[in-house]
N, C-alpha and C positions, 0 to 999 in steps of 0.2 A: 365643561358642563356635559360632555358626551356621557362622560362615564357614567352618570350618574341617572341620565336618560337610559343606556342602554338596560342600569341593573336594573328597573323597576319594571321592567319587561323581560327579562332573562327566563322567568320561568315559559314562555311562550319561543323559545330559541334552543331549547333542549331538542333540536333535529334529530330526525331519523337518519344520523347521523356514519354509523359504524358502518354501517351498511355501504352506504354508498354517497360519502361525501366527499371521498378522494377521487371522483371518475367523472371523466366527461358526458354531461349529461345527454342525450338529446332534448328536445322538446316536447310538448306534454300535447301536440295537436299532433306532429309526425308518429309520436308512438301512438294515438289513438286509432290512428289510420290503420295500425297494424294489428290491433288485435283482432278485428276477423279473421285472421289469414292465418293467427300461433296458436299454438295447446301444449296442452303437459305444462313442463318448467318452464319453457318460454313466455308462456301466456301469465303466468303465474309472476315471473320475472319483470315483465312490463306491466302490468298492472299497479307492481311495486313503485315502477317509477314514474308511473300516472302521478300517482297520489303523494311519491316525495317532492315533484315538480309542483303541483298545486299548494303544496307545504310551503314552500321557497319561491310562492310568485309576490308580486308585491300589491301589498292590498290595502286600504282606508282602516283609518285608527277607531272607527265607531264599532260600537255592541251588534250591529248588524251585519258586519263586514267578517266580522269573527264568525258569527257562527253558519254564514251561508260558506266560509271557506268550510268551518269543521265538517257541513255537508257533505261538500265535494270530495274532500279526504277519504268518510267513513264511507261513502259511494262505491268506491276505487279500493277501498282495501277489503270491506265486505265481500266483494266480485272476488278479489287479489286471497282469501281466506278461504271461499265456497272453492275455487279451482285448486287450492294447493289439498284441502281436506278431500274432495274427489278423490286426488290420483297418492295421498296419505306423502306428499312433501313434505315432510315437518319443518325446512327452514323456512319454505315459503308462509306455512301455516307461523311461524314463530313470527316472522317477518309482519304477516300483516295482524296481527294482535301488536305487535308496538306503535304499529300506523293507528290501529282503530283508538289504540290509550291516548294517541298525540292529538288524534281527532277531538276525544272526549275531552282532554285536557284545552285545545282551542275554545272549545263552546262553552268549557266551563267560566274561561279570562272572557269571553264577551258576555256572555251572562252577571259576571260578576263586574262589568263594568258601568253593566245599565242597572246595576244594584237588586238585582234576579235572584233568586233561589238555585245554587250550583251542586246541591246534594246529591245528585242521580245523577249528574255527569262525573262528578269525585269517586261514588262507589262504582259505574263504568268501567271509567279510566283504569283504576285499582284491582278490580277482575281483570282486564284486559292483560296487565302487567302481571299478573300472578300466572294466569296460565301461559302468558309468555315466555314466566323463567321456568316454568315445568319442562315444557319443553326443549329451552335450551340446555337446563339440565341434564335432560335425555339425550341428547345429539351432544354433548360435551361440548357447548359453542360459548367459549369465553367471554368473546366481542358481545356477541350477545346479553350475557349476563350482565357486562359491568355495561350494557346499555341500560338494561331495563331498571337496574337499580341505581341508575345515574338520573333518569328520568321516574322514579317515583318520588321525589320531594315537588316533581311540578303536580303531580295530583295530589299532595295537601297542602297546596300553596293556600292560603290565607287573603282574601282581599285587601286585609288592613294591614298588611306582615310583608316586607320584600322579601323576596326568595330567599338571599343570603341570612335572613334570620328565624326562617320557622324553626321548629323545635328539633324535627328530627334530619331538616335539612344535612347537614353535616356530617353526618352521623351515617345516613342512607350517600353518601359522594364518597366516603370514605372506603364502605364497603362496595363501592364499585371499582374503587384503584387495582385492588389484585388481578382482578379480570384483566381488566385490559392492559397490565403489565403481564399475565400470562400471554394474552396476544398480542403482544409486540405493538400496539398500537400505542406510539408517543403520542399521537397527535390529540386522541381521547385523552391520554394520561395525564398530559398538558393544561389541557381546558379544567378535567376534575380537579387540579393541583391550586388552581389557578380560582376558582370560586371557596375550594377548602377556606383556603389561606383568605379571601374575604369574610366568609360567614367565621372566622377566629377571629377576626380583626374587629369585625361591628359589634361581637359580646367583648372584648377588652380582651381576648387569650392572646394577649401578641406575640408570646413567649414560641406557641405553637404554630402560627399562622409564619412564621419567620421559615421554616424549612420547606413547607409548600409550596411556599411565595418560591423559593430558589429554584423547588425544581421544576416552577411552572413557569420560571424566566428562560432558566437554560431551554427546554422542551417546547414551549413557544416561539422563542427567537429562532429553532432548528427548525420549526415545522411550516414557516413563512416559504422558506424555499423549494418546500415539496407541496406547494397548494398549486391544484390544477383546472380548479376554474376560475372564474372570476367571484363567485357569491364565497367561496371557499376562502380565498387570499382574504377579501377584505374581513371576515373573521377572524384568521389567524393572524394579520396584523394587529387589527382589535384587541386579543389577547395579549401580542404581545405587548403592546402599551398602557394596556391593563396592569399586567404584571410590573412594569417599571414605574408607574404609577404607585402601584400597591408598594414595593417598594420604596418610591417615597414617603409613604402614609406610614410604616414602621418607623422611618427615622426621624420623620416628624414628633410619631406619638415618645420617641426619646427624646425628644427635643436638639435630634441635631438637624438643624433646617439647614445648615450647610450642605450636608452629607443628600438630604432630601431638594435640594435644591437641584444638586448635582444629576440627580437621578430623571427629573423634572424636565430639565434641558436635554437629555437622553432620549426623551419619549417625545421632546419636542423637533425633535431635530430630526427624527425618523417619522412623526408628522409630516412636516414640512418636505421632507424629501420620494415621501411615499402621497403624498396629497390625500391621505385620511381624512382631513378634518377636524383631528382631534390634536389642539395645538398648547393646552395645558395654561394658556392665560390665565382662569380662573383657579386653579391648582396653584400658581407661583402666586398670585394674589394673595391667598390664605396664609403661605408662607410668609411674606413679608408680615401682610396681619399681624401675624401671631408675632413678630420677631420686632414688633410694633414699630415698623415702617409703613406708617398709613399714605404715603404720599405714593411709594412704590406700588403699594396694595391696590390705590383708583388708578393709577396710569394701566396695570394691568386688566384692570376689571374693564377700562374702557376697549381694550384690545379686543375682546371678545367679541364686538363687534354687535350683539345680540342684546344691548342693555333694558330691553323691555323682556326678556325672558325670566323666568319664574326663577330660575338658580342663580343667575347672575345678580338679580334684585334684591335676594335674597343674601350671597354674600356680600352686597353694597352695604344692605341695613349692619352687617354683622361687623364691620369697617366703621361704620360711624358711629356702631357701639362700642368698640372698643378705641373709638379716638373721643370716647365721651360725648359724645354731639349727640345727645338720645332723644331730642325733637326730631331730627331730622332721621335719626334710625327709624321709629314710631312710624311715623308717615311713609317710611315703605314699606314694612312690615305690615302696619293696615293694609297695605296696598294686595299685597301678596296672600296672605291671611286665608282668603276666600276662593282664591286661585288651588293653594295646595288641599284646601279640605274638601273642594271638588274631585279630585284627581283622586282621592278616597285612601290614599297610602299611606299608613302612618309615623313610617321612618321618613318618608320626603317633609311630613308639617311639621313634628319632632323640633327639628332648630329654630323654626320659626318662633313656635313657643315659650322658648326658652331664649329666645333673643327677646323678645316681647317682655315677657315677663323682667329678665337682666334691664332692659330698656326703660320698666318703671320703677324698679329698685333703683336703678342708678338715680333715679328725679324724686326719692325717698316717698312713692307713691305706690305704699305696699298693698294697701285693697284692694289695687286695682292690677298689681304683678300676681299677687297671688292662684286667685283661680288659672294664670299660665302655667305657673310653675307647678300646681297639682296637674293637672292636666298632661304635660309633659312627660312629666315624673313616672305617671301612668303608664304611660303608653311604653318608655324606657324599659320598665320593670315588665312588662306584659310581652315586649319585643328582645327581652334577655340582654339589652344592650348598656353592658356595665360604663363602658365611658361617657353613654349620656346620662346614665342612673347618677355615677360621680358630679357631674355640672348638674343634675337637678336638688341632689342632695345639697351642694353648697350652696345654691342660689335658694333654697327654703329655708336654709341655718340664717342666712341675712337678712332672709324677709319677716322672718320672726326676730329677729334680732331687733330689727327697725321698728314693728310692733310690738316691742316690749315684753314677748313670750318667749322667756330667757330658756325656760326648760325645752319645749321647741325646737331652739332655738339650737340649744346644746345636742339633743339626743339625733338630729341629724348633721350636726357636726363630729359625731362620730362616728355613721355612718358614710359619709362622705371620707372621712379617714382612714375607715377601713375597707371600702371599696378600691381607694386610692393606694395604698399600702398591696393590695393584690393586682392589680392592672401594672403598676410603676413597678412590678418586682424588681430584685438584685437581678436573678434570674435571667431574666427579661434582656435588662440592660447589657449582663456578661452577653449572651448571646447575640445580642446585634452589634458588639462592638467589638466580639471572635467574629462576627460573619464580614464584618468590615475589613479588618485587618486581613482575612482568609482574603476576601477579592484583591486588596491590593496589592499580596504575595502572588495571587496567580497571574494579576497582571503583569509584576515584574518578571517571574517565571517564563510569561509569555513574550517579552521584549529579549530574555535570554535565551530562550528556544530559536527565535526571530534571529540573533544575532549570529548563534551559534551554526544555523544554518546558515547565513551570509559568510561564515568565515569558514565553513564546511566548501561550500563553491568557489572560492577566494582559492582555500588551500588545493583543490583539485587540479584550479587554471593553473595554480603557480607549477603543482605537479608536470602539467603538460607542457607548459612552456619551458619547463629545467629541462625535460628531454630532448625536449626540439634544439634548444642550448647546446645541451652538452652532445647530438647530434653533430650540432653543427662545428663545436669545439674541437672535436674530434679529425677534424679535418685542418685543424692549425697547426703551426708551429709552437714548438713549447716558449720559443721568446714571445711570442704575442702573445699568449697566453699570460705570463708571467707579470709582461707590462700592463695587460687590464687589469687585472686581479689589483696592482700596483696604483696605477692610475685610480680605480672605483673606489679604494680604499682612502686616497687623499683627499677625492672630493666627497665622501661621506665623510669623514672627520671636519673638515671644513664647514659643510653645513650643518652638522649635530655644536662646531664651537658657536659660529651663525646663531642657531637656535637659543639656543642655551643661555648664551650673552642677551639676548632679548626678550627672555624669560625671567631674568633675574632682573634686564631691567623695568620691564611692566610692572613685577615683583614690588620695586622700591617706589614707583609712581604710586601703585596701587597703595603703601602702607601711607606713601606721606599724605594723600586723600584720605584717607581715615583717619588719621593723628589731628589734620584739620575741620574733621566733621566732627572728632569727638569736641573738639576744645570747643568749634559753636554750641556745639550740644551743651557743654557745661557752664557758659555763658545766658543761657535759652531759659532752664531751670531757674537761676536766682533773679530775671526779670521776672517769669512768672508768675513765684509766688513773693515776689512783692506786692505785688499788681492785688493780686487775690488780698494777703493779710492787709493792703491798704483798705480794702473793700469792706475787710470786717471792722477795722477799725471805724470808719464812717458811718457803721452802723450804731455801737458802743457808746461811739459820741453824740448820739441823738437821741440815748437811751429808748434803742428799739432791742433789747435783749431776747425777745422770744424769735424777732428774723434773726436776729445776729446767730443764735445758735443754731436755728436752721439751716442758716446762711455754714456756718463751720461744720454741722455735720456731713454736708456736701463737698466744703472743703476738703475735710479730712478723707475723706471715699476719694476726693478727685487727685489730693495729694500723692496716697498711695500708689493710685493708679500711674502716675507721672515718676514717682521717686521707683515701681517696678519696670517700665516701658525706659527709664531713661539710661538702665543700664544697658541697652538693648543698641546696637549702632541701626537697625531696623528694627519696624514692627507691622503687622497689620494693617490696613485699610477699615478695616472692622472694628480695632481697635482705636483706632483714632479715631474713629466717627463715636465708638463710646466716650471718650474723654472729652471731645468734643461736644457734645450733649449733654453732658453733667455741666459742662462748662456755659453753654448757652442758656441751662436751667437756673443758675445762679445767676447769670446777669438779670435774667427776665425778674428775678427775683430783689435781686438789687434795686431793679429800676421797677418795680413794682408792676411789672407784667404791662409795661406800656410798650413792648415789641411782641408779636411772634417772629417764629420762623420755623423754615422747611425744608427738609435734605430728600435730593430727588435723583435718580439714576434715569438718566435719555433713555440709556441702551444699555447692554449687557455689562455690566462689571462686580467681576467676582471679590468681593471684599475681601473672602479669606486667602486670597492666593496674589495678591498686590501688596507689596512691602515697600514700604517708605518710612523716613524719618521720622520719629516720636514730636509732637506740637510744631509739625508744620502747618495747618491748616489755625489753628488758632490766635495767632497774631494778626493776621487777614478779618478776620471777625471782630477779633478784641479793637479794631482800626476800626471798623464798620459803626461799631456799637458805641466806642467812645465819641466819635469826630463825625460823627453823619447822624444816629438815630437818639444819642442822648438830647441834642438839640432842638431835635423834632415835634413840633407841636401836632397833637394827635397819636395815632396809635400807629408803631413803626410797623416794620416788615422785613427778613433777613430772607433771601432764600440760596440756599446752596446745592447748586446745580452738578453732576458728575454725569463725566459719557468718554467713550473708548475711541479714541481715531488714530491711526497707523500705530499701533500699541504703545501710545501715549495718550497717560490719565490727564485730561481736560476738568478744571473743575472753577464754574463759576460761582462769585460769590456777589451778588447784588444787594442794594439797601434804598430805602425809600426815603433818605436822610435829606441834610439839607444841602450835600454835596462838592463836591472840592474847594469848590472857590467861598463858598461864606466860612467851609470851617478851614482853610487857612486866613481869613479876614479875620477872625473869631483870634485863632492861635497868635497873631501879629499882635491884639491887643489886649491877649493875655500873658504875652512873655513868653508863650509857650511855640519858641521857634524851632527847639532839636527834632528832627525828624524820630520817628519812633524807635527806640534802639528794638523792639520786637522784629519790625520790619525789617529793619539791617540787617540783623543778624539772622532772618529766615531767609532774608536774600544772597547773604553768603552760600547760605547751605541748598538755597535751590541752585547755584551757580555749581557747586561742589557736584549736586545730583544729578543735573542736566548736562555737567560738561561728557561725562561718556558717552550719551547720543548725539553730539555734536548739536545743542541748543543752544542758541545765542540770545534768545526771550525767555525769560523767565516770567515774568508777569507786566499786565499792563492793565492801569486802571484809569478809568473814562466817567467822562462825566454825562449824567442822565438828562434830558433836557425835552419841553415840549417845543410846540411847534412858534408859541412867543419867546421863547428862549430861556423861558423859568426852571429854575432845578427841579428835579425830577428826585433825585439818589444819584449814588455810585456804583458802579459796576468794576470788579476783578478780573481779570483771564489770567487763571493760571495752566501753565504748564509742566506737567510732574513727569520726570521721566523714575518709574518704581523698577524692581526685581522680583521677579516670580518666584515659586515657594522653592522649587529646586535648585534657584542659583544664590536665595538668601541666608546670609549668616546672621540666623538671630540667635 
């Protein structure tokens, strides 16, 4: 939620920056002391850093507080302006005309906060910056240049508009890069790289916002280590977390939330280690959201620690719209509603609107989504921001749809698709998935430079030790000599046979563990989909043909999925949580939706980089659901638990069933005594998986019980010992 606080205020953080934001400041009462005592450039000098200290002290968020700071500013530069034009200083004179625009540009954000008339502070500020760059012009002062045109988007900043999207914003950041890559200043070049690549990202140009983003990661992450005050550092960390951030917001918008996930825990983890504050909870939220793991989505959102704050509420409502639950979205979205239309910004209400509006389309209550979805859509198109123009245009195609205004209905459904056809380019895609592959060639690049060097100092020592050797050789006898060489030689043969022999025989262990994982594996398959085609059959027979067919359209999806995975001796954790899913979607379906259930991550576990067996996990369920929740009067409950400890996957599988002991009383007088051959046969193959970490438990399952001793459910513990991406053969 930092990030999102810090943009709507960015245009008031454009510092007087070039100048003198790499130096140890003094204090803004010591230097007052001194200016009776200086003249010429000195006085002229300090006056400068009167007024950047008062810039950079810390002051109250009200309309009042802004503009008695802008005073003090334009106090101190006016003085810092009348003494450099005296004695005809022109940097001093350049110097305090950017202080007096930053001044203007203060008064103008507290004016416009208390909802004031900011016209005479905008045309100000804009004079002020004009003859700023005359004069830098004049004296050839680069720094300067691509300051003043780095900070004129804050004087047409827009009260309704975040920084990152006024019109010429971009445009005016751009033309400030050459400067201050003519003056060597990365650290400026860094920060402009670094809002570029945002203001491309909020119109949809993601195509362009991709190389900015890079070189404001590189230049950010270099400029953390040369910050030398304290207000300085926590800026340039800022940035850089910004940038990795932004980062994940590209791979997002291609929909790799893997690749953005990765990025996510990067910025969290240098968080965490730098004590920022800024720990990305709500960022890895949205990810799961969107990858529609709602269960992962609220454990994070509660993380945040902050859940009466306005973003946070705000993506809660946006979680319970997309897990459908659109009463309970509503009621926070009222809640918030009044909160962001205070705050007067109209990229922060923007989602709100548009969840609001999604939130009464989804409860087919379109007079009442409608005026959101105009509204929204507005402000989109008015704010240049193509990816919510995209979701305003489909969400008007369905609200007209629902009301029956087909044509509506359609002509922003082509709009929507051709909005989407330019944001989603090929383009687009080639480029972030070349800039993917580029990092992970310079990474290995970089582990082979790492290496090379290690074997660069390896090969020197051994240099210096064959001399000191053969120093010392030098002084034997040629039989001694002849018998080491002799001797060294038998026992390296001996251990290279040693080796070798125990090479070949791990070799043969290793293959016969495979030959008996594969025959479980081909055993695993035709229980299966018995199981399933009895399922349909049960339906056929009851002449329910319209589930029966539903019921096999997911079959055949789930089929595939299993008849691709099962030539695979690994797969995924990702992907078996998909088949997984389809497979719980069917039963729920079967049994006519009298269970849910829920898959939930404790702690960190990276799905796409955990390889395990193809339909381990679904026998354990298929047990749950037949022998515990089918019998259950009322509405069931499955939840499947995952979490990391000593780098073994733990994952529990509980049920609210009617638990061991009635459903083997149940099985005794149904005939139904063979234990489940599903079970068997995943217990061979978790014995097979677990024997290389030396695991003697495989799974243990217990019975649920209250405090008079009545069943409760069942509960699983399993234990998975997986293979990570680099040592898996899939």
């Amino acid at each position: 939620m930092k990030k999102y606080f810090l943009i709507s205020i960015v245009t008031i953080l454009f510092s007087f920056g070039s100048f003198s934001q790499s130096r140890d400041l003094p204090t803004s009462e010591s230097l007052k002391k001194q200016v009776a005592n200086l003249k010429d450039t000195a006085l002229v000098n300090c006056l400068n850093l009167i007024a950047y200290n008062i810039y950079n002290t810390s002051f109250g968020p009200s309309p009042a507080d802004f503009i008695r700071k802008s005073d003090s500013i334009f106090l101190y530069a006016n003085l810092e302006f009348e003494a450099a034009k005296k004695i005809n200083y022109k940097k001093g004179m350049m110097n305090a005309l950017i202080q007096l625009a930053g001044s203007e540009n203060t008064k103008g954000f507290g004016l416009r906060l208390a909802q004031r008339n900011d016209s005479a502070a905008k045309v100000a500020g804009k004079n002020y910056l004009l003859s700023a760059i005359a004069i830098a012009r004049e004296i050839n002062d680069s720094d300067a240049l691509g300051e003043a045109y780095y900070r004129w988007p804050s004087e047409q900043y827009q009260a309704s508009k975040s920084i990152l999207t006024g019109n010429d914003t971009t445009d005016y950041m751009k033309k400030s890069l050459p400067y201050f890559q003519k003056a060597g200043n990365e650290r400026m070049e860094g920060e402009v790289c670094t809002w570029i690549a945002e203001g491309y990202f909020y119109k949809g140009f993601y195509e362009n916002a991709i190389e900015y983003c890079q070189r404001g990661l590189i230049l950010n992450q270099k400029t953390v280590k040369d910050a030398r005050t304290k207000e300085e550092l926590e800026w340039r960390e800022y940035l850089y977390q910004q940038s990795l951030s932004d980062m994940a917001d590209l791979y997002k918008a291609a929909g790799d939330y893997q690749s953005s996930l990765e990025y996510l825990n990067l910025a969290n983890q240098f968080g965490v280690e730098k004590n920022t504050g800024w720990t990305m909870e709500s960022e890895k939220a949205e990810i799961f959201r969107l990858s529609g793991q709602y269960d992962s989505a609220f454990y994070y959102l509660r993380k945040t620690g902050d859940r009466e704050n306005l973003g946070t509420k705000r993506e809660i409502a946006a979680t319970y719209l997309m897990a459908k639950q659109y009463d309970s979205a509503l009621t926070i979205l009222k809640q918030v509603e009044s909160g962001f239309r205070k705050m007067n910004i109209r990229g922060n209400l923007l989602p709100v609107l548009f969840y609001t509006g999604s939130a009464y389309a989804g409860k087919s209550e379109s007079n009442h989504a409608l005026p959101y979805a105009r509204e929204g859509i507005s402000i989109a198109e008015y704010l240049g921001r193509r990816p919510d123009m995209m979701d305003g245009y489909e969400l008007l195609s369905r609200i007209h749809h629902q009301l029956g205004n087909n044509d509506s209905a359609y002509y922003y459904l082509l709009k929507y698709n051709t909005i989407k056809d330019s944001i989603q380019s090929r383009q687009f895609l080639f480029r972030i998935n070349n800039y993917k592959k580029a990092a992970e060639e310079a990474k290995k690049e970089a582990q082979l430079l790492l290496l090379d060097k290690d074997n660069n100092l390896k090969t020197a020592q051994l240099k210096q030790e064959a001399q000191f050797k053969k120093f010392l050789v030098l002084g034997l006898l040629g039989l001694l000599l002849i018998g080491f060489f002799v001797f060294r030689w038998l026992s390296l043969k001996r251990k290279n046979e040693k080796l070798k022999n125990e090479k070949i025989q791990t070799e043969l262990q290793q293959r016969a563990s495979d030959l008996e994982m594969q025959a479980l594996r081909a055993q695993m398959n035709p229980h299966f989909i018995f199981n399933c085609l009895s399922s349909i059959n049960r339906f056929i027979l009851k002449n329910e043909g319209k589930t029966a067919s539903n019921y096999l359209v997911r079959f055949s999806r789930l089929i595939r999925m299993v008849l691709i995975n099962s030539q695979k001796p690994l797969i995924t954790l990702e992907d078996e949580l998909q088949m997984l899913t389809i497979y719980l979607d069917m039963e729920r379906l079967r049994f006519k939706d009298s269970f849910d259930y829920g898959i939930t991550f404790l702690n960190t576990v990276e799905t796409g980089n955990i390889f395990i067996p193809p339909l381990l996990l679904q026998p354990f369920c298929e047990n749950a659901i037949w022998h515990g929740l089918m019998h259950k009067k009322g509405q069931g409950r499955l939840n499947i638990e995952f979490s990391m400890k000593d780098n073994i996957l733990h994952c529990t599988i509980a049920d609210n069933g009617i638990g061991l002991e009635k459903s083997e009383e149940m099985k005794s007088k149904s005939a139904e005594k063979e234990k489940s051959m599903g079970l068997r046969i995943t217990t061979e193959r978790l014995a097979l998986l677990n024997k290389e970490k030396g695991l003697n438990s495989f799974y243990v399952i217990e019975n649920l019980k209250d405090e008079e001793g009545n069943a409760l459910g069942t509960i699983i513990n399993l234990k998975i010992s997986f293979k990570e991406k680099e040592s898996a053969e899939v």
